[in-house]
C-alpha positions, -999 to 999 in steps of 0.1 A, spaced: 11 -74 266 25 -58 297 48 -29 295 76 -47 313 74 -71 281 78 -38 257 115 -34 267 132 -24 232 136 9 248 161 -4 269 179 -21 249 221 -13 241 223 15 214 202 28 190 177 5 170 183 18 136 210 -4 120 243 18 107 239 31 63 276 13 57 263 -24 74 289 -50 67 283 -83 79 310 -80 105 288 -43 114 256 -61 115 272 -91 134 279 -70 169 249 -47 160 227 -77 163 245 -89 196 242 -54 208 205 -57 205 201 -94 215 189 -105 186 179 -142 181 167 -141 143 161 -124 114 134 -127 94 143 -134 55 117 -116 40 99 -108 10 61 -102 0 41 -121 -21 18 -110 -50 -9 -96 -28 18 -76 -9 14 -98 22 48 -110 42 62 -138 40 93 -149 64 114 -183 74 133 -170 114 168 -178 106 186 -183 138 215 -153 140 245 -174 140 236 -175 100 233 -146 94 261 -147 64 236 -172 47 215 -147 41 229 -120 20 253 -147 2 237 -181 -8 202 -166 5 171 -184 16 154 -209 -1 114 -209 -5 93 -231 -24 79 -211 -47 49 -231 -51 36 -225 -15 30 -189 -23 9 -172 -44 16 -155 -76 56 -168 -79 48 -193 -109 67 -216 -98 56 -254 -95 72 -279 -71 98 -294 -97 110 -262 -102 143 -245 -86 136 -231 -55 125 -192 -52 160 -176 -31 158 -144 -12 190 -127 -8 198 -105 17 201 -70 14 219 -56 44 208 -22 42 171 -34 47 177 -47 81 157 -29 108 152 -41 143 112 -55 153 106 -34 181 71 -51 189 90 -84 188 120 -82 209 148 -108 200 139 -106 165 148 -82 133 142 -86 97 154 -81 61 141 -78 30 163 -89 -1 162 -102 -38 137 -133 -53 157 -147 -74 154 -181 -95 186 -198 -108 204 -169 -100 181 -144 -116 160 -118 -104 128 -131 -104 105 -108 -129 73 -115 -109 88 -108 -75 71 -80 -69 101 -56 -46 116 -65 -87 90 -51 -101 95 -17 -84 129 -21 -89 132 -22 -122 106 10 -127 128 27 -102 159 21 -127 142 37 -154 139 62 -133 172 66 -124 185 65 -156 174 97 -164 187 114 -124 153 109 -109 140 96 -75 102 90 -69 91 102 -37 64 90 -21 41 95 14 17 66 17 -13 71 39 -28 42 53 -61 36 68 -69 10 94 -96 -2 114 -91 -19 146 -121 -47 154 -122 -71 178 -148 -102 177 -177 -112 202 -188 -139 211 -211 -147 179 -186 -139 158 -197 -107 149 -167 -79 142 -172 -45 163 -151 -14 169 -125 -21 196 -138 5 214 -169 -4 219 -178 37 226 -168 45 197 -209 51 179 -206 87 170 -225 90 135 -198 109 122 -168 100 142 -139 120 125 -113 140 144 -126 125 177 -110 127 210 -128 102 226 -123 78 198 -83 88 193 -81 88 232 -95 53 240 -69 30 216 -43 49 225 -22 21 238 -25 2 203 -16 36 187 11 48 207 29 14 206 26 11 168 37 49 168 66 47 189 79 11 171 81 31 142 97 61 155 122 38 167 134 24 138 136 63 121 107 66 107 89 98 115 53 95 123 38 133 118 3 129 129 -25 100 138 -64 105 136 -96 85 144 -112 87 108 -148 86 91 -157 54 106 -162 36 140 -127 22 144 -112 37 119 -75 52 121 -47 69 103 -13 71 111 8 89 84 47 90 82 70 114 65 75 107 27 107 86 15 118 69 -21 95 48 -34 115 18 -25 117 25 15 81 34 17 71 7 3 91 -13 28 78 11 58 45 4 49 49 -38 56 65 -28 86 37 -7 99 12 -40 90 34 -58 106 36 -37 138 0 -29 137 -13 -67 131 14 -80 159 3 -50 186 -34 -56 178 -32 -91 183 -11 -87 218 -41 -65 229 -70 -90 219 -79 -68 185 -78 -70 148 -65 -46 129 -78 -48 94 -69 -32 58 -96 -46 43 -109 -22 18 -148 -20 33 -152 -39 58 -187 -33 64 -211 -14 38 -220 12 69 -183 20 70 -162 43 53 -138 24 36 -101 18 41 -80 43 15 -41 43 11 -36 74 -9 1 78 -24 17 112 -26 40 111 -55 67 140 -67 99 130 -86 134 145 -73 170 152 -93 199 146 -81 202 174 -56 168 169 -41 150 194 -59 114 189 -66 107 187 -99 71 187 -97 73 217 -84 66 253 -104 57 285 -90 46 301 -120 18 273 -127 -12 297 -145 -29 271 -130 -17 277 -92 -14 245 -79 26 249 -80 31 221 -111 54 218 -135 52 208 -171 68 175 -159 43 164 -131 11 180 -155 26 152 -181 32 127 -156 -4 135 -146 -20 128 -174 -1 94 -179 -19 83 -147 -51 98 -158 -47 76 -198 -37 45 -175 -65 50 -151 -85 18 -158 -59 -6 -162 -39 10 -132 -71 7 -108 -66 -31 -112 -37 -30 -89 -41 4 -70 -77 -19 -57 -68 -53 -62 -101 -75 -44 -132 -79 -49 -139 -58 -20 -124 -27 -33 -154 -22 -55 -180 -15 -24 -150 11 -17 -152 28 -55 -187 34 -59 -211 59 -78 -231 81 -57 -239 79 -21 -227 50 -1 -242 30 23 -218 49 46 -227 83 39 -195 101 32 -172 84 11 -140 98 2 -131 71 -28 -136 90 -59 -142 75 -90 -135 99 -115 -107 103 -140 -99 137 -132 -77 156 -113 -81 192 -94 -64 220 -68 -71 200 -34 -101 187 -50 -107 152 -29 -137 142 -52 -114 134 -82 -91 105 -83 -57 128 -83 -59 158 -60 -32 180 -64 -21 196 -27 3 219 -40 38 213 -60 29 176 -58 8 152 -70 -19 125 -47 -33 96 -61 -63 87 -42 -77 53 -57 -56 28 -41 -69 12 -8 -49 -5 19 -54 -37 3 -27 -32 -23 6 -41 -25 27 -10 -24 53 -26 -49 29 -30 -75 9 -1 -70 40 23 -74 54 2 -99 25 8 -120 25 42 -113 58 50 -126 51 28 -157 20 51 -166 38 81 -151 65 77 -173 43 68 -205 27 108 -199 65 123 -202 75 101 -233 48 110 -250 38 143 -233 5 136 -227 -21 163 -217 -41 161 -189 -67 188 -194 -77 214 -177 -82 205 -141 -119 204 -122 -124 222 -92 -158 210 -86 -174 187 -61 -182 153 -87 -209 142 -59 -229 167 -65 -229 166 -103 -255 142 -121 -246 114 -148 -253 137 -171 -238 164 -158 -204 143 -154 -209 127 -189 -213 161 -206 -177 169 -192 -162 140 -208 -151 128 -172 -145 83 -179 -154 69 -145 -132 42 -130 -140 4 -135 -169 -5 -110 -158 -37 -108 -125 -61 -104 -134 -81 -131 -139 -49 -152 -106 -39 -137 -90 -69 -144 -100 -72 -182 -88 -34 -188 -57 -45 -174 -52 -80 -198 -52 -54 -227 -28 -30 -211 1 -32 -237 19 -7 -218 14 -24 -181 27 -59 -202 56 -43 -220 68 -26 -182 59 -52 -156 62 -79 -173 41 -103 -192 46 -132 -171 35 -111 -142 1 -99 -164 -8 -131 -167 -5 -140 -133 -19 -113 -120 -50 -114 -145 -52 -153 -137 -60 -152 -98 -83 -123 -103 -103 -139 -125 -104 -168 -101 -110 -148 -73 -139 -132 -92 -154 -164 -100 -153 -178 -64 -168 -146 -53 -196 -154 -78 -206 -189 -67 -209 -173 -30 -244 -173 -18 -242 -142 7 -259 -129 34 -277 -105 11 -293 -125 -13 -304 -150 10 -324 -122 29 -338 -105 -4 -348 -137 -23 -353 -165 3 -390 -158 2 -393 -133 -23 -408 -149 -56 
């Protein structure tokens, strides 16, 4: 895509719609912008986007009577083709401008059934965790890191590093490997700077074509939205430039995998951090609040890793030992520590980072379910333990066993099965949606199962 094509930065005004949008405001702020359509919007159980382009002249449609989907075309709505229709309403304060795609802008909005939220919607999900959050003058903040790698195919089909220098053995930090897909980086950086969101840094990471781009934290709520805009951005960009930008969890066994680490600290009313103590005897800056909240994550841990790594995939990301890969920065172990990066919470300082998920979840489950278990720590003041400022690769089994450390399931199916018995997950997020959830895992493990791959063909084809 020529940079004659990229011309949102000419375009009347500034690209961030106004906070007090009415429809008469987002009427001439579309015009200013020459918009064409917006994309209805909403995600489906695996957190991918799903739109229907409604021309602008209809815009009103949107945020009154909504936009009608059949539900059974997407996965995890429960919804057969009899049923009502699944209807997205409009939320106006969602709508942002697609810089990659001039013409066009988008909105996010409410599933509803029959005039109901619907409870396995997903952006509902999060919602309604968020209330109980609210009910008691609290705001989850979060800063969601997502990794990326950015492939392109050859001619026998093969995927490779875009840049096809990029063969350092330990590529992190690199300038030549930043440098070189700087175009597909400074577009996706500068689409989202446009629209207000405040990209603070970018790096080339652990593996060939491997990248970070991290944005200032928000509510829950908005950065789970920012975080299908950047897909968006980044998939659209990629595919302009002939690449593929992936957020599969491993995409190759010799690669580090892709992480999306969430950075979590709850706020009142006046902004304060409330994780945040200065008298912690343990100096990592936490309050009683966020050591409770802590734990609830760290009691949760197995069920919660069902949706923090949702694929099959996830489990060549959470593995025992040495990878394949070398390093791996995907720990395993139910623990937390100060900065410690080898137990699955790290604790930077005054705040709290959950480092299981991978860029395969959906951001609205995975924060969902971190508020539930969250939440279930301060009810019940739960204690996390002391914390464990020790590199876990280095320990033995024993070693790790002896300091009653639970490792994470090292499986989905294990995963999966922990979260089926999850009273607490069923009783916040929804039965209907467990046993959704739990269903197309199960069949996802399954298929994966009756796949003959690569590997076995090569280790048993004429081995016995």
């Amino acid at each position: 895509m020529s940079m004659a094509h990229w011309n949102w930065r000419n375009s009347p005004g500034q690209l961030v719609a106004p906070q007090d949008l009415d429809i008469q405001k987002a009427k001439l702020f579309l015009a200013q912008h020459q918009v064409r359509y917006v994309l209805a919007q909403f995600v489906d159980i695996y957190g991918v986007a799903k739109s229907k382009a409604v021309p602008v002249d209809h815009l009103e449609d949107i945020v009154t009577d909504g936009v009608g989907f059949a539900g059974g075309g997407v996965f995890g709505m429960r919804l057969a083709p009899h049923e009502p229709e699944y209807m997205v309403i409009g939320d106006l304060s969602t709508m942002t401008l697609t810089p990659w795609a001039p013409g066009y802008a988008r909105m996010m909005g409410t599933g509803t059934v029959c005039g109901k939220p619907h409870p396995i919607d997903t952006r509902n999900i999060l919602k309604t965790q968020i209330a109980r959050l609210s009910e008691r003058g609290w705001t989850l903040n979060t800063g969601i890191e997502p990794e990326f790698s950015l492939f392109e195919r050859t001619t026998d089909g093969s995927i490779v590093p875009f840049d096809s220098t990029d063969v350092l053995q330990k590529p992190a930090y690199d300038y030549r490997g930043l440098s070189r897909v700087r175009v597909f980086l400074e577009r996706v950086t500068e689409s989202l700077q446009a629209l207000g969101i405040d990209v603070y840094q970018i790096d080339h990471e652990d593996g060939n074509g491997q990248y970070e781009i991290n944005f200032k934290y928000a509510d829950a709520l908005t950065s789970a939205d920012q975080i299908i805009l950047f897909k968006m951005a980044a998939a659209e960009i990629a595919h302009e430039l002939g690449a593929i930008c992936s957020f599969m969890p491993k995409p190759k066994s010799s690669t580090t995998g892709n992480g999306m680490h969430i950075h979590a600290s709850i706020a009142d009313a006046a902004g304060r951090n409330l994780f945040h103590d200065a008298s912690d005897k343990n100096g990592m800056g936490l309050s009683q609040l966020a050591y409770h909240f802590l734990a609830g994550i760290l009691k949760h841990a197995a069920a919660l890793t069902a949706l923090l790594a949702p694929s099959v995939n996830s489990y060549k990301r959470l593995v025992i030992g040495r990878t394949a890969s070398g390093t791996t920065w995907a720990p395993v172990f139910v623990a937390y520590g100060d900065n410690n990066r080898t137990a699955m919470v790290r604790v930077p300082y005054g705040r709290i980072e959950l480092r299981t998920g991978d860029s395969g979840m959906n951001p609205y489950l995975a924060q969902a379910a971190m508020i539930a278990a969250g939440l279930d720590g301060v009810d019940r003041k739960l204690d996390p333990g002391p914390p464990h400022n020790v590199n876990f690769y280095a320990l033995s089994p024993q070693e790790i066993a002896a300091r009653n450390i639970d490792i994470l399931p090292q499986s989905l199916s294990e995963a999966v099965e922990a979260l089926n018995k999850s009273e607490l997950f069923r009783k916040t997020l929804g039965t209907e949606f467990i046993d959704e959830f739990v269903s197309l895992k199960r069949d996802e493990w399954t298929d994966y199962h009756r796949h003959v791959s690569d590997w076995e063909v090569k280790r048993y084809l004429s081995f016995f």
